[in-house]
C-alpha positions as CSV (number, residue, x, y, z in Angstrom):
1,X,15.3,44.0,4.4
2,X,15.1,40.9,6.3
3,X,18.2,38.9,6.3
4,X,16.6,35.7,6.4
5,X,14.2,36.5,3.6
6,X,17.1,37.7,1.2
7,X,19.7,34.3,2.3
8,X,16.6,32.5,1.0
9,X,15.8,34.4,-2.2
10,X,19.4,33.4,-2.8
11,X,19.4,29.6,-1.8
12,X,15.5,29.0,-4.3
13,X,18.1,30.4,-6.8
14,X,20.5,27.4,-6.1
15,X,18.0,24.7,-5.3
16,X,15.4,25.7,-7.9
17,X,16.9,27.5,-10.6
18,X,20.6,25.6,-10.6
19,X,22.6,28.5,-10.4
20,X,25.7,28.4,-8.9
21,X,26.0,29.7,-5.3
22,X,28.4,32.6,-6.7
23,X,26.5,33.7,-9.2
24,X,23.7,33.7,-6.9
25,X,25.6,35.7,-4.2
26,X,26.8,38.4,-6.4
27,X,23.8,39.6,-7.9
28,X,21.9,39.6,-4.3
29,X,25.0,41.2,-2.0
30,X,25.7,44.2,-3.2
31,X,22.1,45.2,-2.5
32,X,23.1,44.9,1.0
33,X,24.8,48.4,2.6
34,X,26.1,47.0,5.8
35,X,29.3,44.6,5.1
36,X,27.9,42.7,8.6
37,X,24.5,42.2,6.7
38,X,26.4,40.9,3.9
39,X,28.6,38.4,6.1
40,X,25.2,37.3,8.2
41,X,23.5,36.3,4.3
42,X,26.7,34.6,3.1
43,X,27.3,32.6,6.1
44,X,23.2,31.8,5.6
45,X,23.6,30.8,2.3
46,X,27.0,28.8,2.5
47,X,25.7,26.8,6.0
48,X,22.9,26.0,4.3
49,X,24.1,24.4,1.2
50,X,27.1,22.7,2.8
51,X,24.6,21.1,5.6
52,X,22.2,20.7,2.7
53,X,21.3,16.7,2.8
54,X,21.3,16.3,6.6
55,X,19.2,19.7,6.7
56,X,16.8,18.9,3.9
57,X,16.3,14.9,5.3
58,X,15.2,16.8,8.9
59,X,13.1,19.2,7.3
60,X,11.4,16.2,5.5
61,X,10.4,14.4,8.9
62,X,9.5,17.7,10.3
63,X,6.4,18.3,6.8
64,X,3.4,16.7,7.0
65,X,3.5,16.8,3.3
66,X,6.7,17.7,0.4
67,X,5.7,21.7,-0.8
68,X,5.3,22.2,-3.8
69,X,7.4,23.3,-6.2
70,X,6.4,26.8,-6.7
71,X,6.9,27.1,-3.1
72,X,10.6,26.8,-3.5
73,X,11.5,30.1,-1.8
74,X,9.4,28.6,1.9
75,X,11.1,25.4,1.6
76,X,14.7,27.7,1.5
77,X,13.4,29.2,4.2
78,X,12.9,27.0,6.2
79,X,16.3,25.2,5.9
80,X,17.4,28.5,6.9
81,X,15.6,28.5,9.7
82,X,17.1,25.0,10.7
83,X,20.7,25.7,10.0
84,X,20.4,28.6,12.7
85,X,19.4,26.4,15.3
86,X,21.5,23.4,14.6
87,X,24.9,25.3,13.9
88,X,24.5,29.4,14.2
89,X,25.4,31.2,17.8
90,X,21.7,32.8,16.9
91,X,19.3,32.7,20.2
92,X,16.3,30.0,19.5
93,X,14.0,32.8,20.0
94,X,15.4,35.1,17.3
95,X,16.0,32.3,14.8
96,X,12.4,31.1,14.4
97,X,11.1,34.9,14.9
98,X,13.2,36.4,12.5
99,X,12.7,33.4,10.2
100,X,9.4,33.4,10.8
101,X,8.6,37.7,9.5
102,X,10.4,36.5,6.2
103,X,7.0,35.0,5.3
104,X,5.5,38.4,4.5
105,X,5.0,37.6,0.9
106,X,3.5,34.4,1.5
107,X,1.0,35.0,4.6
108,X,0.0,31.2,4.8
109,X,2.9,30.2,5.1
110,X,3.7,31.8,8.7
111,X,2.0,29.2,10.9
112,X,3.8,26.7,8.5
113,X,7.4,27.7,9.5
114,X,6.7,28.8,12.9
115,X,5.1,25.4,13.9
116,X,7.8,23.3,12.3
117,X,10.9,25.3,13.4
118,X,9.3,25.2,17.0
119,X,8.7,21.4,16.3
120,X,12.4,20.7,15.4
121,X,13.0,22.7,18.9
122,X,10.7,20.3,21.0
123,X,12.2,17.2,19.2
124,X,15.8,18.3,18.3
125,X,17.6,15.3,19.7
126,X,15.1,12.1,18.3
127,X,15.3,13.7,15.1
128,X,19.3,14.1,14.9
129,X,19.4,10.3,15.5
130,X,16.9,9.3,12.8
131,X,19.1,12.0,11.1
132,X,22.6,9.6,11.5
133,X,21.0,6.2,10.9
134,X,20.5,8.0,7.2
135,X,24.0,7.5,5.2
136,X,23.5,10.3,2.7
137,X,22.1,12.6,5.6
138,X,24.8,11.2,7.9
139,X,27.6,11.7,5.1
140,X,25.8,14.9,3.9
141,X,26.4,14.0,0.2
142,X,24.3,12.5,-2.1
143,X,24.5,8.9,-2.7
144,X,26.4,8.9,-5.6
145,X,29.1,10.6,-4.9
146,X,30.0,9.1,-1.6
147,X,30.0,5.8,-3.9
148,X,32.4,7.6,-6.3
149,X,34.8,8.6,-3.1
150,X,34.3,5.0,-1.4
151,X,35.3,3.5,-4.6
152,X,38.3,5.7,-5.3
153,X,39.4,5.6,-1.7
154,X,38.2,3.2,0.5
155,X,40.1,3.8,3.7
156,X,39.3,7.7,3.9
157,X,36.1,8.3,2.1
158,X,34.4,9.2,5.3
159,X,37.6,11.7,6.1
160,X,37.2,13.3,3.0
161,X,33.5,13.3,3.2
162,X,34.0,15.1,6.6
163,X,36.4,17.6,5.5
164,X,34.3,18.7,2.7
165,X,31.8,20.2,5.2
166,X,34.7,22.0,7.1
167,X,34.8,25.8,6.6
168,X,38.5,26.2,4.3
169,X,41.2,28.7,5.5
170,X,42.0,31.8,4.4
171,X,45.2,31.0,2.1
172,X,47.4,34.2,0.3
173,X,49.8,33.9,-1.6
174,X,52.4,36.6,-1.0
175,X,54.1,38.6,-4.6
176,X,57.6,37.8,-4.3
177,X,58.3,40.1,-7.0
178,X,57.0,43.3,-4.3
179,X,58.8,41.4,-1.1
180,X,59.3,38.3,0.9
181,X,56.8,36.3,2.8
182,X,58.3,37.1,6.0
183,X,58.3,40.5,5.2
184,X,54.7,40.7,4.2
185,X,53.9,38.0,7.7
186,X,55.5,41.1,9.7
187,X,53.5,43.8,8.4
188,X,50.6,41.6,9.2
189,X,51.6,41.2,12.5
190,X,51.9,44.7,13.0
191,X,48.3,45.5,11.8
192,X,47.3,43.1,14.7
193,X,46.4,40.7,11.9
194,X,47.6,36.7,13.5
195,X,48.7,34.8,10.2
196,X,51.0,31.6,10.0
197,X,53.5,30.3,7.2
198,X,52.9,27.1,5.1
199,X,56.2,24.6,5.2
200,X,55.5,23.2,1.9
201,X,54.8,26.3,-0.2
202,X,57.1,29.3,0.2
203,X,54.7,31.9,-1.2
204,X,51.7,31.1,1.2
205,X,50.5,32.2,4.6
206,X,47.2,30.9,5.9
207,X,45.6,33.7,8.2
208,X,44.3,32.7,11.4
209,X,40.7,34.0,10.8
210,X,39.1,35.0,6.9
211,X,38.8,38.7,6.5
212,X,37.7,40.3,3.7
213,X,40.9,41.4,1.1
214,X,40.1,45.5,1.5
215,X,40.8,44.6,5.7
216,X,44.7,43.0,4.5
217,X,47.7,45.8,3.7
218,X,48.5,46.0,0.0
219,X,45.9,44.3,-1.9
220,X,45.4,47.2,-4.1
221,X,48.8,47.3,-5.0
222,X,49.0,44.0,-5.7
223,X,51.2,42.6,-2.4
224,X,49.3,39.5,-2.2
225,X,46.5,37.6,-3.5
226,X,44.4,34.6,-2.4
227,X,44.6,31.2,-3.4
228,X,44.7,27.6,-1.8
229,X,48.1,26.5,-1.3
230,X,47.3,23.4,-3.4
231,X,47.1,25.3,-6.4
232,X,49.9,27.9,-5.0
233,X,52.2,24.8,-6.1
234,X,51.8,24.4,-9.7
235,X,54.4,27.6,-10.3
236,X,57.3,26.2,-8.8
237,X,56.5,22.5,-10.1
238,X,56.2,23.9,-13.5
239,X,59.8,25.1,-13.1
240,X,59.8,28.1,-15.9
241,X,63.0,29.5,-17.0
242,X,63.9,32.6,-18.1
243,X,63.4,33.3,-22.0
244,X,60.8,30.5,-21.9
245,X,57.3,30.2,-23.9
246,X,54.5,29.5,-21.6
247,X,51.4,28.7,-22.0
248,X,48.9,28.3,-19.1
249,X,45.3,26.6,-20.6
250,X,42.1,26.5,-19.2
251,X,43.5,29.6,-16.9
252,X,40.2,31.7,-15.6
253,X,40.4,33.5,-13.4
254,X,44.1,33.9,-13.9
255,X,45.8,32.5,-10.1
256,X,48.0,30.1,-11.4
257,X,48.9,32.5,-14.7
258,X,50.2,35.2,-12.2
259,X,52.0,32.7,-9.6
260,X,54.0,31.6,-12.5
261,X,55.0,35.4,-13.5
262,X,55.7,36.2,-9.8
263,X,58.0,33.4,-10.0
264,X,59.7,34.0,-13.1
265,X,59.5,37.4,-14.1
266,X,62.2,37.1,-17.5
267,X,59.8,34.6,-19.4
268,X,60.1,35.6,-23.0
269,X,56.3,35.3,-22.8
270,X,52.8,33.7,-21.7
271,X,50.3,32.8,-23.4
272,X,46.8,32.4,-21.0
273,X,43.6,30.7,-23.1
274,X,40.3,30.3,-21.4
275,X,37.1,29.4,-23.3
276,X,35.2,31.8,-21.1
277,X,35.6,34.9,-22.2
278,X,33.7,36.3,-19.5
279,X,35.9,34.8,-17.0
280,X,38.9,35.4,-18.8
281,X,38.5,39.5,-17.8
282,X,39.0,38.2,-14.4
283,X,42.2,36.9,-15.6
284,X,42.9,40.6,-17.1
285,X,41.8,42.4,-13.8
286,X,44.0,40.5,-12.0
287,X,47.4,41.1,-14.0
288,X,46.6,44.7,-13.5
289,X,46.1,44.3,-10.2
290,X,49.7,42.8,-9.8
291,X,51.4,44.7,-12.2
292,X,52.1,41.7,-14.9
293,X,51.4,41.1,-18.3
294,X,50.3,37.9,-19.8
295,X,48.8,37.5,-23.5
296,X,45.1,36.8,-23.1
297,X,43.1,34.6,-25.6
298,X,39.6,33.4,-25.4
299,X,39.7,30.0,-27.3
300,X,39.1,26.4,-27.3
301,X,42.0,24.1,-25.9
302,X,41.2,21.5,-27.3
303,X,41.2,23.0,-30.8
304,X,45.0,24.7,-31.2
305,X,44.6,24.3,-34.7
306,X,42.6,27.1,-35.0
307,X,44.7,29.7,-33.1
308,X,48.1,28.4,-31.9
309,X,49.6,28.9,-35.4
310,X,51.9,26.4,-35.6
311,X,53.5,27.9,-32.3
312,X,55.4,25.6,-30.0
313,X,55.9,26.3,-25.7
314,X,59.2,25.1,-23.3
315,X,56.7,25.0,-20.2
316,X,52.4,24.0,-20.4
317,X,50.3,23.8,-17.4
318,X,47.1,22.1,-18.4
319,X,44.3,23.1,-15.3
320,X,42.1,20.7,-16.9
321,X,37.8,21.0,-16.1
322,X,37.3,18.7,-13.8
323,X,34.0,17.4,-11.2
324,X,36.1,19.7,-8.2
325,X,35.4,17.1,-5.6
326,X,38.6,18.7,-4.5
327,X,37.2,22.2,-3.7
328,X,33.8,20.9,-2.7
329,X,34.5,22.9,1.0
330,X,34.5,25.9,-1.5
331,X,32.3,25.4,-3.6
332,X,29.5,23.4,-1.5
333,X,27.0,23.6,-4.2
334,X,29.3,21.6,-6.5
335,X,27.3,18.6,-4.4
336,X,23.7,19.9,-5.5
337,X,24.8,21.0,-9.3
338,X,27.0,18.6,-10.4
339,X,25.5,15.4,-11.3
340,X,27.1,11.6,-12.4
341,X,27.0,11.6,-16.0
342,X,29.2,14.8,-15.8
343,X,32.1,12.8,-14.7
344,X,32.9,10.6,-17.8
345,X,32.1,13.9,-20.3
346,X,34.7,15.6,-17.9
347,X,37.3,12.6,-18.8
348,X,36.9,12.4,-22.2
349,X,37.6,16.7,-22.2
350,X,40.3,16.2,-20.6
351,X,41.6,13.8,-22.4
352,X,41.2,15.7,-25.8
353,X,42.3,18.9,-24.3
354,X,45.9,17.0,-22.9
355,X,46.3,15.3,-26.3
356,X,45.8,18.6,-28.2
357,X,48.7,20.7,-25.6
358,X,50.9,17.7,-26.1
359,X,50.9,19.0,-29.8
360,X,52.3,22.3,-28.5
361,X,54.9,21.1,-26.3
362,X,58.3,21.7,-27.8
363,X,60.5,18.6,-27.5
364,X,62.3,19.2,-24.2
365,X,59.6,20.6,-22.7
366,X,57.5,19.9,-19.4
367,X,53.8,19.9,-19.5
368,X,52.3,20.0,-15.4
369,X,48.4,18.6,-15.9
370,X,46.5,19.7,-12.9
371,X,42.7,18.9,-11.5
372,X,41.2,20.1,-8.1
373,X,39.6,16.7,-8.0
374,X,40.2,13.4,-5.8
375,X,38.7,11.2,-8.8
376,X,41.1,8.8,-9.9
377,X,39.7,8.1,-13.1
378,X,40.4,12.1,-13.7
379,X,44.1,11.6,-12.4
380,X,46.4,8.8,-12.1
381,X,43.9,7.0,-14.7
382,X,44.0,10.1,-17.5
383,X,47.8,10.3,-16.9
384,X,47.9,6.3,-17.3
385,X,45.8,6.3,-20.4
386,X,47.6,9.4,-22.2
387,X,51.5,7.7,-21.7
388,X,50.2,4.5,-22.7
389,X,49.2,6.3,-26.2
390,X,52.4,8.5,-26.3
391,X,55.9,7.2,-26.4
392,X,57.6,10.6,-26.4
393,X,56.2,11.3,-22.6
394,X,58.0,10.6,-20.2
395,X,56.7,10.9,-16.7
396,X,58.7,13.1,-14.2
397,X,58.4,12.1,-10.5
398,X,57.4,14.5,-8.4
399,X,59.3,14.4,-5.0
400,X,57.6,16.4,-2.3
401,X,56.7,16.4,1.0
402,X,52.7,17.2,0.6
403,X,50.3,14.3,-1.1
404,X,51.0,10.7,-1.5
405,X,52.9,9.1,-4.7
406,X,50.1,7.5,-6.9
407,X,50.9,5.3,-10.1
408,X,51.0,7.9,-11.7
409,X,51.4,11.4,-10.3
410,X,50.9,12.9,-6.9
411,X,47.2,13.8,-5.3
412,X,46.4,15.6,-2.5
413,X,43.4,14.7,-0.7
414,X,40.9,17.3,0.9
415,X,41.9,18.8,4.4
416,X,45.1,17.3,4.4
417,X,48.2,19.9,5.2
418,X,44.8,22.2,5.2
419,X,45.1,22.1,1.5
420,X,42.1,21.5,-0.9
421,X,41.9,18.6,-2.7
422,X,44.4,18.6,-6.1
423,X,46.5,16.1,-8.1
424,X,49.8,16.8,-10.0
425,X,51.5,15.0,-13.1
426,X,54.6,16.3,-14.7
427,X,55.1,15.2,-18.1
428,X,58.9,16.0,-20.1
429,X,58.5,15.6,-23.9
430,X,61.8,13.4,-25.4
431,X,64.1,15.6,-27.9
């Protein structure tokens, strides 16, 4: 199978179809036997779409005329065939051959890709400068959401912008029920595996370069599993007790829901609702994995009525749906799916689903909310609206040396600490 061919099978899936890159990924990967074929297509496929505006303006000065849209699957290919040459180790030579024998279902469109990747080649350097004097290209974001980041944050927009496009670490999150992180950091080191530990969360260890979980000691038997240090956080700022009720909404897949057993192992119990049932047997697989036990629910949030019973919990973290501008280095196709009216559905969610837990917090009791997004009006804005509209909250200051004290809350903005982007209130319910 050519490599190419299938990264761009993959990418019309994205681009044409709207599928996420994920989804898109799994069903194509696992047709691939060798795991370096499978690395080679996801590095394709994730270059591509996180270069997507700067590589898509270029390819535009490079056509004569747009293709059209049943040709979807060339015009993939051929921003493959661009992303080698502009940011792959991959010889010139082999990139536009290679590139080139992908067109084997589409005979006319050989000469097509071979002229304009050997075009690009002749006139690489005019065509990066028409390539900056284009903000959205420049930015590599589409307009509207670098207006959305300029307007939320002024002075570091462009930093943010930047540190979208940066390939994340490799975060873990070691079990501290099976052993310490220094323990688990030596056993690493032994393996010959280089790893470093995070000051600000004492469960995480960032590993020097990604490697795939079946290559890292224990992950079968549950020593460790990975997660962003941002959302490693929420466990200890949640601060269960023993004997408490928990309940962890919105939680697929099911990170934060362990974290917060691995932390407090004597809960009296925890409650875990997702919408998605689907996602939520992620959630499942992954207590199994670690050897914990959480009640599982598929049900609406913002609807307790019709399964919380009446029930009330000491401890709620509220992982409300948000745009994830936060985890756009992640999820780079969060750029191409997600579009502008999605934002003020997303606030007026989350603002149902927080007023609907706030009926389930026992007096006494801490809700955390919690958004991978940089969007103020998601954040400090929600949290301002919901306190203004409840006089038994009481906003908790977070002290901490990661993120920056808002109004309201703390945020986190991408890249910084090496984090993803996430923001943090802490809410106590009056007695």
């Amino acid at each position: 199978m050519n490599l190419r061919g299938c990264a761009a099978q993959v990418l019309s899936r994205v681009l044409t179809d709207g599928q996420s890159l994920t989804a898109a990924l799994e069903s194509a990967l696992p047709k691939l036997k060798e795991a370096k074929d499978r690395a080679f297509v996801q590095a394709l496929c994730y270059g591509v779409i996180r270069h997507y505006f700067a590589l898509d303006f270029t390819l535009q000065q490079l056509l004569g005329k747009p293709l059209k849209q049943k040709d979807g699957d060339i015009k993939a290919l051929l921003l493959v065939g661009l992303y080698q040459l502009q940011h792959m180790r991959v010889k010139s030579h082999a990139a536009v051959s290679e590139t080139v024998a992908a067109t084997k279902h589409k005979p006319w469109a050989r000469s097509l890709v071979n002229a304009v990747l050997r075009q690009y080649l002749r006139d690489e350097e005019a065509l990066q400068l028409t390539c900056s004097a284009d903000k959205q290209a420049r930015l590599n974001h589409p307009d509207w959401i670098i207006r959305q980041l300029e307007q939320c944050w002024p002075d570091q927009a462009e930093q943010i912008l930047a540190a979208n496009d940066q390939q994340p670490p490799m975060a873990l999150r070691v079990n501290l029920l099976q052993g310490s992180r220094g323990e688990y950091l030596d056993l690493l080191t032994e393996q010959g595996i280089a790893a470093h530990t995070v000051a600000c969360c004492d469960s995480a260890l960032l590993l020097d370069q990604p490697l795939a979980v079946e290559q890292l000691p224990g992950f079968g038997d549950g020593r460790f599993s990975v997660q962003d240090v941002a959302a490693q956080l929420a466990a200890k700022l949640l601060d269960v007790q023993p004997g408490q009720q928990v309940l962890d909404l919105c939680a697929a897949p099911g990170g934060k829901t362990a974290a917060i057993l691995e932390r407090q192992p004597a809960l009296q119990s925890l409650l875990a609702v997702d919408v998605d049932e689907q996602r939520l047997r992620r959630v499942a697989d992954n207590l199994q994995r670690l050897k914990l036990h959480a009640d599982v629910l598929a049900a609406d949030a913002s609807q307790p009525d019709t399964w919380a019973g009446g029930r009330q919990f000491d401890r709620i973290l509220l992982d409300a749906p948000c745009s994830g501008f936060g985890v756009i280095r992640r999820h780079p196709d969060i750029k191409l799916l997600r579009r502008e009216t999605d934002i003020a559905a997303l606030q007026a969610l989350q603002g149902k689903i927080l007023n609907a837990a706030w009926q389930l917090l026992a007096p006494g009791g801490i809700l955390l909310y919690a958004t991978c997004s940089v969007l103020k009006q998601e954040n400090e804005l929600q949290i301002a609206d919901f306190l203004n509209s409840h006089s038994d909250a009481v906003e908790m200051t977070i002290h901490a040396a990661w993120g920056t004290t808002r109004p309201h809350g703390r945020q986190i903005l991408t890249g910084s600490l090496q984090m993803d982007g996430f923001y943090y209130a802490k809410l106590g319910k009056t007695a």
